[in-house]
C-alpha positions as MATLAB code, in Angstrom:
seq = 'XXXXXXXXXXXXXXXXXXXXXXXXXXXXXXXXXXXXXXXXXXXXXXXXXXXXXXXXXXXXXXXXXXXXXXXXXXXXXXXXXXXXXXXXXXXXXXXXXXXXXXXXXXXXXXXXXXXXXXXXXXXXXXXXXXXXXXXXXXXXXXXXXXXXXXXXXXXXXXXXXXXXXXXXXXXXXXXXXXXXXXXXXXXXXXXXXXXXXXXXXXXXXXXXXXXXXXXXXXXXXXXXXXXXXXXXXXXXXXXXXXXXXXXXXXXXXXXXXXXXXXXXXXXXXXXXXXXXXXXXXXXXXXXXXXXXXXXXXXXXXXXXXXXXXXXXXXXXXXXXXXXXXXXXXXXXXXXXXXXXXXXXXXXXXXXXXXXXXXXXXXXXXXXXXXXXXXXXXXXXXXXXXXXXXXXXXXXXXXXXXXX';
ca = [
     105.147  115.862  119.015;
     107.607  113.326  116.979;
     110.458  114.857  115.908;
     111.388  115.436  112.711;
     115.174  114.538  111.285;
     117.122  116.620  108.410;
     118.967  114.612  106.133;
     120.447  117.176  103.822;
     124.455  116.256  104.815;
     125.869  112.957  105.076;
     126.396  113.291  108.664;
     122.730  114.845  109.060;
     121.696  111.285  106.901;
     123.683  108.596  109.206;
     122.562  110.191  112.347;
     119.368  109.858  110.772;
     119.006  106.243  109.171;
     120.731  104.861  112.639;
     118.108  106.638  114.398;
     115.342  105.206  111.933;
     116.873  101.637  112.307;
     116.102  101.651  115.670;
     112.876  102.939  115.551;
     112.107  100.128  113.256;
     113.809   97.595  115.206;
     111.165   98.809  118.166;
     108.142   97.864  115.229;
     107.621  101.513  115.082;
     106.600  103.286  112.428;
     108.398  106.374  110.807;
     107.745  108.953  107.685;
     110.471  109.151  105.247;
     110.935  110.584  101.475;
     110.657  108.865   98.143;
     111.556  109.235   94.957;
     107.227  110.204   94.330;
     105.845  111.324   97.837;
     106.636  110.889  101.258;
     105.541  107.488  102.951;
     105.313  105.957  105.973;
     106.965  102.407  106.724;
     107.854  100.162  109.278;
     109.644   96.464  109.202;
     107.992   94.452  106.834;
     107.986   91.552  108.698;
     106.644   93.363  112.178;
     103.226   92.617  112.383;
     102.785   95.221  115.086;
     104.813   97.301  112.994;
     102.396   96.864  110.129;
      99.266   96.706  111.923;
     100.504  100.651  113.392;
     101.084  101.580  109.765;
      97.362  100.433  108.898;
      95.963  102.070  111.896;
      98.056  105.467  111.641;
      96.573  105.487  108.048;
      92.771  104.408  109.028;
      93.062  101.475  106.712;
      91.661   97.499  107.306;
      93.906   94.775  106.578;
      91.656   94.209  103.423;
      94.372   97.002  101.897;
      97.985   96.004  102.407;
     101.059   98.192  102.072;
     103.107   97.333   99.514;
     107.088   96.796  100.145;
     109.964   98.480   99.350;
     113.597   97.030   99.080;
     116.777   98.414   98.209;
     118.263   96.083   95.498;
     116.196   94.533   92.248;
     118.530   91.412   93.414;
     115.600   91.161   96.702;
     113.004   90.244   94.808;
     114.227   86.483   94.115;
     113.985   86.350   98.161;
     110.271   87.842   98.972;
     108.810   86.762   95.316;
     107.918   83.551   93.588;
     107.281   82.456   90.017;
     108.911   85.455   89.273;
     107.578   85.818   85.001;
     110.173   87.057   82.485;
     107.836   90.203   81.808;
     108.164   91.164   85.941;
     112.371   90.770   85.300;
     112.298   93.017   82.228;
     110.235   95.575   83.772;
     112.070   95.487   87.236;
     115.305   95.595   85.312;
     113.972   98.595   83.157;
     112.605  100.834   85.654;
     114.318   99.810   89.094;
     115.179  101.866   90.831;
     112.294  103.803   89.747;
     108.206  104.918   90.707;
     107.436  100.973   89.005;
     105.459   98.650   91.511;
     105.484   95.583   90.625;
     102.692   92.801   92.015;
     104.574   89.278   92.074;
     103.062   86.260   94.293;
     105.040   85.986   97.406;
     107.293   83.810   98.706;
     104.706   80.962  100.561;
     107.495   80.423  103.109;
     108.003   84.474  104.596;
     107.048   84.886  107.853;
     105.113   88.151  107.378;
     101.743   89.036  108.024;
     100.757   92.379  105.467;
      97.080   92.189  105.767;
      94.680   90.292  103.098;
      97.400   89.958  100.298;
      95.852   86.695   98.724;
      99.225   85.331   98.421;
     100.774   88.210   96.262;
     103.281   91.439   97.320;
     103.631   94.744   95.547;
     107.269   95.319   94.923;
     109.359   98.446   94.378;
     113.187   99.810   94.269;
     112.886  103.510   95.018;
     114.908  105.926   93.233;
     115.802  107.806   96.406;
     119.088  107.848   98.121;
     117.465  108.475  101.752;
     115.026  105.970  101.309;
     117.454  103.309   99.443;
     120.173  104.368  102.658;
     117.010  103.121  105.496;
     116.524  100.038  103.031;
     120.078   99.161  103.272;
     120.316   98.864  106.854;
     116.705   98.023  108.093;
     115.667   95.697  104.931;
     112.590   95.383  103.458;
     110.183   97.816  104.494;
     106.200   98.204  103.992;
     105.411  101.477  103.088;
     102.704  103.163  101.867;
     102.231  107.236  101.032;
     102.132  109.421  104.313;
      98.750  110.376  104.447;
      95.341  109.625  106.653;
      93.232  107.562  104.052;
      90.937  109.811  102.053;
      93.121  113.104  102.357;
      96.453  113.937   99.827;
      99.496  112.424   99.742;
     102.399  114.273  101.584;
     104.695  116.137   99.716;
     106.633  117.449  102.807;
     107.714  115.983  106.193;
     105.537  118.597  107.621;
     102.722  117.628  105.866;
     102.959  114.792  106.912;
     103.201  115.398  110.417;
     100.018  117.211  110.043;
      98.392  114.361  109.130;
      99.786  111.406  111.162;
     101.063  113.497  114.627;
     102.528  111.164  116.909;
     101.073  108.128  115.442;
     104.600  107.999  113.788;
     107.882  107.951  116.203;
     110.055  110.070  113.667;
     109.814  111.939  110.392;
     112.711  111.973  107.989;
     112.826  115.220  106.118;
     114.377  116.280  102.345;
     112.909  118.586  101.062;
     109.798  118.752   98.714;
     108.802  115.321   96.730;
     108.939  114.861   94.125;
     112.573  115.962   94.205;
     112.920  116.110   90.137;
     110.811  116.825   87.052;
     107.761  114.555   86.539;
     107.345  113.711   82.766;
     104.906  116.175   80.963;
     103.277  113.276   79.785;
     102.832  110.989   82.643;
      99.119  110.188   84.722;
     100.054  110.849   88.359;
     103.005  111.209   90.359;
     102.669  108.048   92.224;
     103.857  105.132   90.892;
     102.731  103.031   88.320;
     101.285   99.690   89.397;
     101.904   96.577   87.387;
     100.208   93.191   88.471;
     102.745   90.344   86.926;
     100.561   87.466   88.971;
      99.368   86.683   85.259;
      99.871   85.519   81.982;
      99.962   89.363   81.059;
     101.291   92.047   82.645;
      98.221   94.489   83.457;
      98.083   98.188   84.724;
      96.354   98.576   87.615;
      97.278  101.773   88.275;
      98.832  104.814   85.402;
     100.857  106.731   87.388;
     104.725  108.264   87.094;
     105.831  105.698   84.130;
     103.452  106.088   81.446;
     101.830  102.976   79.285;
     103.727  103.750   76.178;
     106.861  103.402   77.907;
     105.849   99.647   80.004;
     105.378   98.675   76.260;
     108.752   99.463   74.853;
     110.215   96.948   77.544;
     107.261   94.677   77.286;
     104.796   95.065   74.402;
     101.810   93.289   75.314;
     101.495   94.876   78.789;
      97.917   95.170   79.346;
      96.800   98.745   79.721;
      93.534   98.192   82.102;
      91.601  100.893   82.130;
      93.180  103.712   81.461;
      92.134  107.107   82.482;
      91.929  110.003   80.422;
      94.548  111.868   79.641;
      95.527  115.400   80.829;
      94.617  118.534   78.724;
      97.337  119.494   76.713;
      99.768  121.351   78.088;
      98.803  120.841   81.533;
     101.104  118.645   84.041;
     100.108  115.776   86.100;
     100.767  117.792   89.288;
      98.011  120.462   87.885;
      96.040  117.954   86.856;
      95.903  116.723   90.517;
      95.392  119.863   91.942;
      92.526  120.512   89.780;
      90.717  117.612   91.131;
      91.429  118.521   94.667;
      94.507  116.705   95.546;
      97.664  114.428   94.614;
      96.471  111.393   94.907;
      97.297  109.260   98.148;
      98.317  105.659   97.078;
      95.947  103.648   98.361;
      93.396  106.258   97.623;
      93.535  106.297   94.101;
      91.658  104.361   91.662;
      94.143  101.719   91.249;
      95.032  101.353   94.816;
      96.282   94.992   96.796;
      98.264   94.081   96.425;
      95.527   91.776   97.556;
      95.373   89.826   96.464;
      97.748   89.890   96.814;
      99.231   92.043   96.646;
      97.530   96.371   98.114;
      97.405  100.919   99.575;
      98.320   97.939   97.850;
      98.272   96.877   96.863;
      96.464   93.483   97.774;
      98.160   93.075   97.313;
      95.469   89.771   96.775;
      94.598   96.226   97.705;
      98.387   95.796   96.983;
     100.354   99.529   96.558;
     105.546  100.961   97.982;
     106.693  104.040   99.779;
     104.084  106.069   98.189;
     101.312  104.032   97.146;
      99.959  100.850   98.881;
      98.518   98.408   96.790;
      95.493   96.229   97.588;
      96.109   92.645   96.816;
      95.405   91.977   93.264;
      93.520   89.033   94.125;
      94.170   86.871   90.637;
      95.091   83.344   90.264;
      98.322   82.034   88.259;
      97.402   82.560   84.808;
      94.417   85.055   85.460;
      95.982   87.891   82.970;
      94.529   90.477   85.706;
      94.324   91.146   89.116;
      92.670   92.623   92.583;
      93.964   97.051   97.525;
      94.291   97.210   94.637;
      96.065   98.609   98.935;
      98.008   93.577   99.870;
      99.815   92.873  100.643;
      98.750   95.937  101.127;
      98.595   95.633   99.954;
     100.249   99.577   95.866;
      96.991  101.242   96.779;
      96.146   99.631   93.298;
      94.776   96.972   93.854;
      93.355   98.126   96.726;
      90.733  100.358   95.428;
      89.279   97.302   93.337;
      89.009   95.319   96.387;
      87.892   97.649   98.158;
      84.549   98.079   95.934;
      84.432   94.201   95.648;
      84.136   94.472   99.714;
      81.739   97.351   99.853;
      79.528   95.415   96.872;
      79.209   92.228   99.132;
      78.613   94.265  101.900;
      75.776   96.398  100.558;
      74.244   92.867   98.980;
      74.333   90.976  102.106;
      72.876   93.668  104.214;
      70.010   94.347  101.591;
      68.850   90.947  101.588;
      69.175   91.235  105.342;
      66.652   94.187  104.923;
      64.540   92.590  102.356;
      63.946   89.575  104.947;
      63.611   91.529  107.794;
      60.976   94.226  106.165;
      60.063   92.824  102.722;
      57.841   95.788  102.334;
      60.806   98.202  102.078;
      61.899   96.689   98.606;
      58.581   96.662   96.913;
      59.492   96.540   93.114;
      59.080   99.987   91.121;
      56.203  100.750   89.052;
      56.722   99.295   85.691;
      58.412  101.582   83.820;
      59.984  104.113   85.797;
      63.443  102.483   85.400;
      63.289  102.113   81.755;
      62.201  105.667   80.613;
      65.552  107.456   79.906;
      66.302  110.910   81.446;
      66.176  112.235   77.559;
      62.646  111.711   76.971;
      63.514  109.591   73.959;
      61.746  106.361   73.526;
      63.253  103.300   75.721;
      64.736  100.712   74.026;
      62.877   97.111   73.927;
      65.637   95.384   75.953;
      65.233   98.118   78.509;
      61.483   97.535   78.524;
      61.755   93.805   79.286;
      64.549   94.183   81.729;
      61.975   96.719   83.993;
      59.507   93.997   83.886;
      61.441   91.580   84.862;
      62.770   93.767   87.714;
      58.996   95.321   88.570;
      57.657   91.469   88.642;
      56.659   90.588   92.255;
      59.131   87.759   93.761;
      57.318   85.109   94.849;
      57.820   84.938   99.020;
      60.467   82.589  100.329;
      61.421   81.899  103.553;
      64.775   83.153  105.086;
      66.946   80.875  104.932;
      70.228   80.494  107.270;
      73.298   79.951  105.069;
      75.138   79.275  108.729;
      73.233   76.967  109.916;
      74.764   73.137  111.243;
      74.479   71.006  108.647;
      73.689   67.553  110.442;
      73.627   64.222  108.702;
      69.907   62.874  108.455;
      70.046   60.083  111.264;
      66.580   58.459  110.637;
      66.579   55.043  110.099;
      66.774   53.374  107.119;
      65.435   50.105  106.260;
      67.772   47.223  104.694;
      69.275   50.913  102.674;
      66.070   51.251  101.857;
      65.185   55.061  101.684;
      61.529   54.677  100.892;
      58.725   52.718  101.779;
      55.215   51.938  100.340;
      52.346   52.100  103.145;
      52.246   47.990  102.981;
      55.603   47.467  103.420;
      55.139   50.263  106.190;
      52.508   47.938  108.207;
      54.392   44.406  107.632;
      56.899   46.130  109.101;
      55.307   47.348  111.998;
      53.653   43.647  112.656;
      56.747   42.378  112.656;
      57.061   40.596  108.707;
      60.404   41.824  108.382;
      60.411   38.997  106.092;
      58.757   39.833  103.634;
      60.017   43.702  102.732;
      60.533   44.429   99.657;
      58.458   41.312   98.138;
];
């Protein structure tokens, strides 16, 4: 089994990173600490590297790791059309659990997965983590964890999870390593798409809304989950519902569009979240793995749904063609009358009849199909011609067309 490396003394943590840099130099992946969970990462611009994350994880491209870097100052180099709101929050909670979706650089040679153009960026506030950065460069990481179970809060938990898929596990101790605040959502990290006009929470997590909005006021809280019984942490919180949630596995998690597990991105969600790409245009004012690149697992989650949606639709109507009889309408009625017994309401009335009304039959039609320019002949550009015309043509009174 992969071995796992202490790095609890300085000499423990260089024998470590230089063994880390050279697993990532092979476009290996490895399992190291954060300052929210562990997370696995590889080079970000190793495509094997990344595809091994993805596949150690049981992700699709469609929810990109997010990236970590070691500096705020990186962000000029992987991200473009930086906004002002992105700089103050970067500036505010870097190094720090803040993931920030920016659209990429167009020119980096990187392949994340299905980013749509954007990255999920974040400066960890972890000296083992920050110490790999330094020497490997940017890494995509997302929370060390096979997709659908917790997040690791150990190196042995990890290792649990991931076995030998991952070359070497970097242990210190339990994350997180310090107090998470009483009144934050998760112990991830929050998730921030900045592709917009306004900044918009795609994900609540370690640095809480009301905080986002002393930096930048009109950051947009999304939709924002409710908030934990009184008294009771995050961490209990997430153990009540089963789990601390795995980056790209929370709600939130695209990058994707960019940026996202993202992420996208366009999932995104760093180091402990992936984001699915967030998947908005310049100027959208909201995003997408969320996953991305990918892609934290913010905007991963979105995209994934958005994928599963299209899915479902195109195989139904697949269905419907194929056995028409299997998705013969409901009697009318039985979707309006509420579960309460109470009376259904008018507009529910007329939407069941419109839904109960039998479709009139249409044949399948091929959406792939060639499309082939019409190549029958046309006479002097005209397209149509009257059954006269038609015969004087045919006896040879070319003449006297369109007379």
């Amino acid at each position: 089994m992969s071995e796992i490396r202490p790095c609890g003394t300085p000499q423990e943590l260089e024998a470590a990173v230089t063994e880390a840099a050279g697993v990532v130099a092979d476009g290996e992946c490895l399992v190291l600490p954060t300052d929210t969970v562990y997370g696995i990462g590889c080079d970000a611009f190793s495509a094997p590297g990344v595809q091994g994350l993805l596949g150690a994880k049981g992700r699709t491209r469609e929810m990109p790791p997010p990236v970590l870097i070691a500096r705020p100052e990186v962000i000029d180099g992987l991200a473009d059309q930086v906004s002002d709101d992105a700089r103050a929050l970067a500036q505010a909670f870097w190094p720090g659990a803040l993931t920030i979706i920016c659209w990429a650089q167009p020119t980096l040679g990187w392949d994340l997965g299905e980013t749509h153009g954007t990255v999920a960026l974040r400066v960890p506030d972890d000296a083992v983590t920050r110490a790999v950065l330094e020497r490997v460069g940017p890494m995509a990481v997302s929370s060390a964890n096979r997709t659908g179970m917790p997040a690791a809060r150990t190196a042995e938990q990890a290792r649990e999870m991931l076995q030998d898929r991952v070359a070497l596990y970097l242990d210190d101790g339990p994350r997180p390593a310090g107090e998470v605040p009483a009144d934050a959502r998760d112990i991830a990290s929050t998730i921030v798409d900045c592709t917009g006009e306004t900044p918009v929470v795609l994900r609540h997590g370690a640095i809480t809304l009301q905080r986002l909005r002393e930096v930048v006021p009109n950051v947009d809280g999304g939709t924002e989950p409710a908030a934990p019984a009184s008294g009771e942490s995050p961490e209990a919180a997430a153990a009540a519902g089963g789990a601390v949630p795995a980056d790209g596995d929370a709600a939130a998690s695209s990058q994707g569009s960019p940026a996202g597990d993202a992420v996208s991105a366009n999932g995104a969600g760093p180091a402990s979240e992936t984001v699915p790409a967030s998947g908005t245009a310049p100027g959208s004012g909201a995003s997408p793995e969320t996953g991305g690149p990918v892609t934290e697992d913010a905007t991963v989650a979105a995209r994934e749904r958005d994928l599963a949606i299209d899915r479902a639709t195109a195989a139904s109507r697949q269905s419907a063609h194929q056995s028409p009889e299997a998705n013969a309408p409901e009697p009318f009625g039985a979707g309006a009358a509420p579960s309460d017994g109470s009376t259904p309401a008018d507009e529910d009335l007329a939407t069941d009849l419109v839904r109960s009304s039998p479709a009139e039959a249409r044949p399948f039609v091929d959406q792939g199909r060639e499309r082939t320019p019409d190549t029958e002949p046309r006479w002097d550009g005209t397209g149509a011609l009257s059954m006269a015309e038609a015969q004087r043509l045919v006896a040879g009174e070319a003449e006297n067309h369109g007379a």
